[in-house]
C-alpha atoms as a printed R data frame, in Angstrom:
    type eleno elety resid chain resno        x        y       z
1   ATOM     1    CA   UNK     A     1 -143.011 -148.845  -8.855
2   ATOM     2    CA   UNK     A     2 -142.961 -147.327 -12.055
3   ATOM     3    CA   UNK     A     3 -144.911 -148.459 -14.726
4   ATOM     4    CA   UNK     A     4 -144.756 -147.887 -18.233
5   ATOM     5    CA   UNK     A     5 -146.491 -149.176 -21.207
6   ATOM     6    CA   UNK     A     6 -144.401 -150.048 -24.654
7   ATOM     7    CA   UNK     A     7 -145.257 -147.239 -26.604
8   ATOM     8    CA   UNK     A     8 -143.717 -145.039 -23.524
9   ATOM     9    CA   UNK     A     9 -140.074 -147.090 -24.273
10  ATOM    10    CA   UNK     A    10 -137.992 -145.690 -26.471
11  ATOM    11    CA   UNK     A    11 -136.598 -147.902 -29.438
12  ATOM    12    CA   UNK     A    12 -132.882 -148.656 -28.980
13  ATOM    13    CA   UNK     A    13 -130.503 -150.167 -31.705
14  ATOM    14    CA   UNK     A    14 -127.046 -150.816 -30.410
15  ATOM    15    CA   UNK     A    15 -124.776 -150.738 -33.385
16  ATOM    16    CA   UNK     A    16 -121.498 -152.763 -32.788
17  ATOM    17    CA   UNK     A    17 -119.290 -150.992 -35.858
18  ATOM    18    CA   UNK     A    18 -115.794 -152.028 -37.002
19  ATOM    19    CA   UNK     A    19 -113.266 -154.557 -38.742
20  ATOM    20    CA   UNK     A    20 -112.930 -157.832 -36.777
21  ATOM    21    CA   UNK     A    21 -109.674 -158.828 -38.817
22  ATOM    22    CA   UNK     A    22 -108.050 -155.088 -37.967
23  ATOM    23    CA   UNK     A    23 -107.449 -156.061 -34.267
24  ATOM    24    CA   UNK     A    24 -108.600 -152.888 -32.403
25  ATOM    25    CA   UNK     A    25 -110.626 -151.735 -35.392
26  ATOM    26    CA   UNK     A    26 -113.440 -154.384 -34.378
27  ATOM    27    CA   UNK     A    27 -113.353 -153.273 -30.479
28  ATOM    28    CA   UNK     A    28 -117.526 -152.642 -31.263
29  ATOM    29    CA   UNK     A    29 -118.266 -156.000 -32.571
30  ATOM    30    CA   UNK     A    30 -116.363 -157.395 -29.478
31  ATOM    31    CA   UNK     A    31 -118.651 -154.886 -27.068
32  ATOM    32    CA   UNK     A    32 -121.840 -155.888 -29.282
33  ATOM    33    CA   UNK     A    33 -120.788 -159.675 -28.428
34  ATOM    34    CA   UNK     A    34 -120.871 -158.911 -24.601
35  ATOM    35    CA   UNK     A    35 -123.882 -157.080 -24.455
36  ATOM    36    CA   UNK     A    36 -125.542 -160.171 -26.053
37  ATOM    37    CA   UNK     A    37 -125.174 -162.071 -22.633
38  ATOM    38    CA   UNK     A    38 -126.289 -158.870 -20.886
39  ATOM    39    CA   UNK     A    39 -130.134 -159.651 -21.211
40  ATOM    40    CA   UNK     A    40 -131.107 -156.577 -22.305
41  ATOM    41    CA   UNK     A    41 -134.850 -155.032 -22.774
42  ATOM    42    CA   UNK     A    42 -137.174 -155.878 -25.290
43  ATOM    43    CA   UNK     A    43 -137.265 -152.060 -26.595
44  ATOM    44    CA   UNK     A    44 -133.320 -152.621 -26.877
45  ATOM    45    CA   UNK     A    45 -131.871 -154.143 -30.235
46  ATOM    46    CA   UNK     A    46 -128.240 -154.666 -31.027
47  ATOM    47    CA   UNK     A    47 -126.420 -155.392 -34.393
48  ATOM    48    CA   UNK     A    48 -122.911 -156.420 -35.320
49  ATOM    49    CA   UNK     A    49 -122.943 -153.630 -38.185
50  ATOM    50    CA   UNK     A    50 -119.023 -155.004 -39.118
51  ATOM    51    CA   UNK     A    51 -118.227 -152.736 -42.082
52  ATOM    52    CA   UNK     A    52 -121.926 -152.871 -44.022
53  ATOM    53    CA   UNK     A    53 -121.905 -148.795 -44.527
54  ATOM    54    CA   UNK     A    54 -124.310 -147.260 -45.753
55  ATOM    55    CA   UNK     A    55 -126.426 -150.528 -46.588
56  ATOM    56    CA   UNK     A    56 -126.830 -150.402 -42.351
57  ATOM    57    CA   UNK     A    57 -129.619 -147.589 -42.646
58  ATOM    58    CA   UNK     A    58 -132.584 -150.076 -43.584
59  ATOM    59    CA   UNK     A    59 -131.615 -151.169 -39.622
60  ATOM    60    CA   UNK     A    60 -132.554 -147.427 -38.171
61  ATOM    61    CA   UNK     A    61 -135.836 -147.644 -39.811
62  ATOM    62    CA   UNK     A    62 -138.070 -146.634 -36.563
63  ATOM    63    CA   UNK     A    63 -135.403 -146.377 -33.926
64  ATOM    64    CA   UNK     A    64 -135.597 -143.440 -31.699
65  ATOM    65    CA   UNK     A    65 -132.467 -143.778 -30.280
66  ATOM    66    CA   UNK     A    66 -128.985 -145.352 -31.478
67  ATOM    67    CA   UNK     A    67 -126.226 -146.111 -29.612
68  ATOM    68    CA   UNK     A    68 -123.043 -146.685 -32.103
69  ATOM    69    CA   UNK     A    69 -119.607 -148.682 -30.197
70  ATOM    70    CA   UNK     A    70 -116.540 -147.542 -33.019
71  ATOM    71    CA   UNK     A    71 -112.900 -147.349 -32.179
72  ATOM    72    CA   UNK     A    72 -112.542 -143.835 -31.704
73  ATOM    73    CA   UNK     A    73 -109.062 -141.872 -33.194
74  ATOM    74    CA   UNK     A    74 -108.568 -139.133 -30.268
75  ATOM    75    CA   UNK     A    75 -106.042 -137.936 -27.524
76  ATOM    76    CA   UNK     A    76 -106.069 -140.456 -24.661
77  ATOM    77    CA   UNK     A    77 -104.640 -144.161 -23.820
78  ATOM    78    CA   UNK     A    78 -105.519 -147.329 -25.228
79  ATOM    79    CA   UNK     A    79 -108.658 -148.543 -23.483
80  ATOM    80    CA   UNK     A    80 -109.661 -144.756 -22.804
81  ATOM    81    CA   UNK     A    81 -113.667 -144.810 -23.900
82  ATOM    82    CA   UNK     A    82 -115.562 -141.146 -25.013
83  ATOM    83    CA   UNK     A    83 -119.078 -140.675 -24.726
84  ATOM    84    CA   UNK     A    84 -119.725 -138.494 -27.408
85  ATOM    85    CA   UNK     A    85 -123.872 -137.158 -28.891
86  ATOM    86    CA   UNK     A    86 -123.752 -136.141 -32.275
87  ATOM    87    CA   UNK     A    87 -123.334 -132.789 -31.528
88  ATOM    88    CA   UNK     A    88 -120.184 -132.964 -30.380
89  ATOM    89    CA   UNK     A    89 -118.812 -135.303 -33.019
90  ATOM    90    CA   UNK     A    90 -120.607 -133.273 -36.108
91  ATOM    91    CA   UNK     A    91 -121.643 -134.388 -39.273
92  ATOM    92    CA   UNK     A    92 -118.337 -135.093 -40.629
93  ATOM    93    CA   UNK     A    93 -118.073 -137.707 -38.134
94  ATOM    94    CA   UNK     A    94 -116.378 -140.937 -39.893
95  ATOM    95    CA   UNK     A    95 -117.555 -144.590 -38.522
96  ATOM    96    CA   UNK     A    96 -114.333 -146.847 -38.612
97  ATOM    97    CA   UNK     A    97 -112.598 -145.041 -41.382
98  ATOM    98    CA   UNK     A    98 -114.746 -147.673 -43.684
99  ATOM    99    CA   UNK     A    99 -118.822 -147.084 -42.909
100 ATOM   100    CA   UNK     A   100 -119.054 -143.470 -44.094
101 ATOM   101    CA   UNK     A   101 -119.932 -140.065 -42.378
102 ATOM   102    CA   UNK     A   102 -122.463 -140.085 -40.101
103 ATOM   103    CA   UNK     A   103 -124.241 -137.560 -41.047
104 ATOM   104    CA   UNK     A   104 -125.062 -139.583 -44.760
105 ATOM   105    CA   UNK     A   105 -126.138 -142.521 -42.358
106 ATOM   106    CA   UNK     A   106 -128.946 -140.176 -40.409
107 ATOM   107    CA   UNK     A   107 -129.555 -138.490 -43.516
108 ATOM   108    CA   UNK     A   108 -130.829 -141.102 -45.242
109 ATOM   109    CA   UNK     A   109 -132.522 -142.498 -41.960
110 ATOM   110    CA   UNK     A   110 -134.625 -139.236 -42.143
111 ATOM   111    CA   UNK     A   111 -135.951 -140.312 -45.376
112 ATOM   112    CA   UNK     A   112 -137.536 -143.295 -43.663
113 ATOM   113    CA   UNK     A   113 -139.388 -141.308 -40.926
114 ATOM   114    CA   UNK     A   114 -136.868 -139.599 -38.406
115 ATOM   115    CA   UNK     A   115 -133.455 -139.188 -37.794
116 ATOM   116    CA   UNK     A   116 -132.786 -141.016 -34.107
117 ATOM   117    CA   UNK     A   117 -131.061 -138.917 -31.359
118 ATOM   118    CA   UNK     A   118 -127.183 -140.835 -31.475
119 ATOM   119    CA   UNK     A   119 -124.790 -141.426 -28.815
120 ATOM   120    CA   UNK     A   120 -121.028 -142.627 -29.670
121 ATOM   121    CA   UNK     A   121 -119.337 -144.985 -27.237
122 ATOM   122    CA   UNK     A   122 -115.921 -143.948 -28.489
123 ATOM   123    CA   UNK     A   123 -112.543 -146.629 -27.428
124 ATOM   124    CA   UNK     A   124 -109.589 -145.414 -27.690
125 ATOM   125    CA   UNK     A   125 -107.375 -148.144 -30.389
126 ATOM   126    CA   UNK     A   126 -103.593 -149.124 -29.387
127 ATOM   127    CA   UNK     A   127 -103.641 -150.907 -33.611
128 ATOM   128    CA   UNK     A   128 -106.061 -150.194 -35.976
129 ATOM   129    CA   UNK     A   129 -103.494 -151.117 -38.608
130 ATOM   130    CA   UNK     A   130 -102.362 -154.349 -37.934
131 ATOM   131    CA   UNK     A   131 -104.084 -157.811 -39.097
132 ATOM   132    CA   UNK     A   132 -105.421 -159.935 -36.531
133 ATOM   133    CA   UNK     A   133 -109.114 -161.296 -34.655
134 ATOM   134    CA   UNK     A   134 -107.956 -160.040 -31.306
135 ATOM   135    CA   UNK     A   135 -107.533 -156.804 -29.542
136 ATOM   136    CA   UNK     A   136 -104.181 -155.128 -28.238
137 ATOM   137    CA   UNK     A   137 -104.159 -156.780 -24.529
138 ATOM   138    CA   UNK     A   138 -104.697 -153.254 -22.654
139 ATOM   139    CA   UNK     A   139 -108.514 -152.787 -24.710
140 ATOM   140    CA   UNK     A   140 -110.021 -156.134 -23.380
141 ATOM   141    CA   UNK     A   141 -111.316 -154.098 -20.004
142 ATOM   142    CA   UNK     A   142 -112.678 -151.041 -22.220
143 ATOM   143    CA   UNK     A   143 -115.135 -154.141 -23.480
144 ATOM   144    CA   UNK     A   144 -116.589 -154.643 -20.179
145 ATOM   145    CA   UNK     A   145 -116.482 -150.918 -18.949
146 ATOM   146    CA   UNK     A   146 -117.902 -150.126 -22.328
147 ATOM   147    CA   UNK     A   147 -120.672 -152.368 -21.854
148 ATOM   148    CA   UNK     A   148 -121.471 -151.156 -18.609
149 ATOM   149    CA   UNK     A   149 -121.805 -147.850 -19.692
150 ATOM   150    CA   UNK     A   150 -124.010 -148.682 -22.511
151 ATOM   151    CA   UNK     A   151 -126.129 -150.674 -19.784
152 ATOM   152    CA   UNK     A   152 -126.099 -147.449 -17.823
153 ATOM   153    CA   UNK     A   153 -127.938 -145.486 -20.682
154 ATOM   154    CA   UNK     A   154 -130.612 -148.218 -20.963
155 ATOM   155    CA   UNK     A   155 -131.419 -147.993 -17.473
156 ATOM   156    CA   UNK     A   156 -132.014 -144.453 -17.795
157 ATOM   157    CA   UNK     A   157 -134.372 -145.180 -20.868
158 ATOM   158    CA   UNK     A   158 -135.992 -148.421 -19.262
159 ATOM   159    CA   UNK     A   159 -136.075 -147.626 -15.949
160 ATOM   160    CA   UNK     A   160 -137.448 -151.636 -15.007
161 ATOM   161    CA   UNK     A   161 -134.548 -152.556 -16.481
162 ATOM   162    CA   UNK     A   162 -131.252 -154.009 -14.096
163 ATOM   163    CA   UNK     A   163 -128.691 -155.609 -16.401
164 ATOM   164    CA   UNK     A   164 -127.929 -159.360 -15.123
165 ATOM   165    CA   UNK     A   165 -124.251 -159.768 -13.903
């Protein structure tokens, strides 16, 4: 058996981005909401960031690793879901069209102590555009295989951990 004492654990925030009245736009919040019945470690935070911007850095404070669900603008079908490190998505990276770029987000989290190593769990959006609490019908899956995956990476950072199902 592994063991593992909690300064060993890395600090997780799991940052639920997005527009709950913009249908697809809020697929994060709706991801952030499942992973609350998941049970997850104590090393593990999540937030419902909705569209707070910038004022969301006071929340990375500490954090040595953050995990950001977004609707993600690419080539693919509705429901498809991107894994993407901050490499690959750049500085430049936009959350939600609304929160900023990314790379003024870590920025600013460097200023606090250190910028946290960031994954993207990217889902692909059927409407962004249109006005409404719930998702196109063909996304509602992508929440479940999204929070898998997220449980997934938490494993591999707490290995005691087994999400519930």
């Amino acid at each position: 058996m592994h063991s593992s004492n909690e300064h060993d654990l890395k600090s997780t925030l799991v940052l639920g981005v997005g527009n709950l009245l913009r249908r697809d736009d809020g697929i994060g919040i709706h991801v952030i909401r499942e992973l609350e019945r998941a049970g997850l470690p104590e090393s593990v935070r999540i937030l419902d960031g909705g569209t707070a911007g910038l004022d969301l850095v006071t929340y990375l404070e500490g954090i040595d690793r953050l995990i950001i669900v977004d609707a993600l603008i690419a080539d693919g079908k509705p429901g498809d879901i991107r894994i993407l490190t901050q490499e690959q998505t750049g500085e430049d990276y936009f959350l939600s069209g609304h929160l900023g770029r990314l790379g003024d987000m870590l920025d600013m989290t460097a200023v606090l102590g250190k910028r946290p190593e960031t994954t993207i769990v990217g889902i692909i959006p059927a409407d962004c555009e249109g006005y409404g609490e719930t998702l196109s019908p063909e996304l509602y899956p992508a929440v479940a295989r999204a929070a898998g995956l997220i449980a997934q990476m938490l494993q591999a950072d707490v290995p005691e951990y087994h999400r519930a199902d």
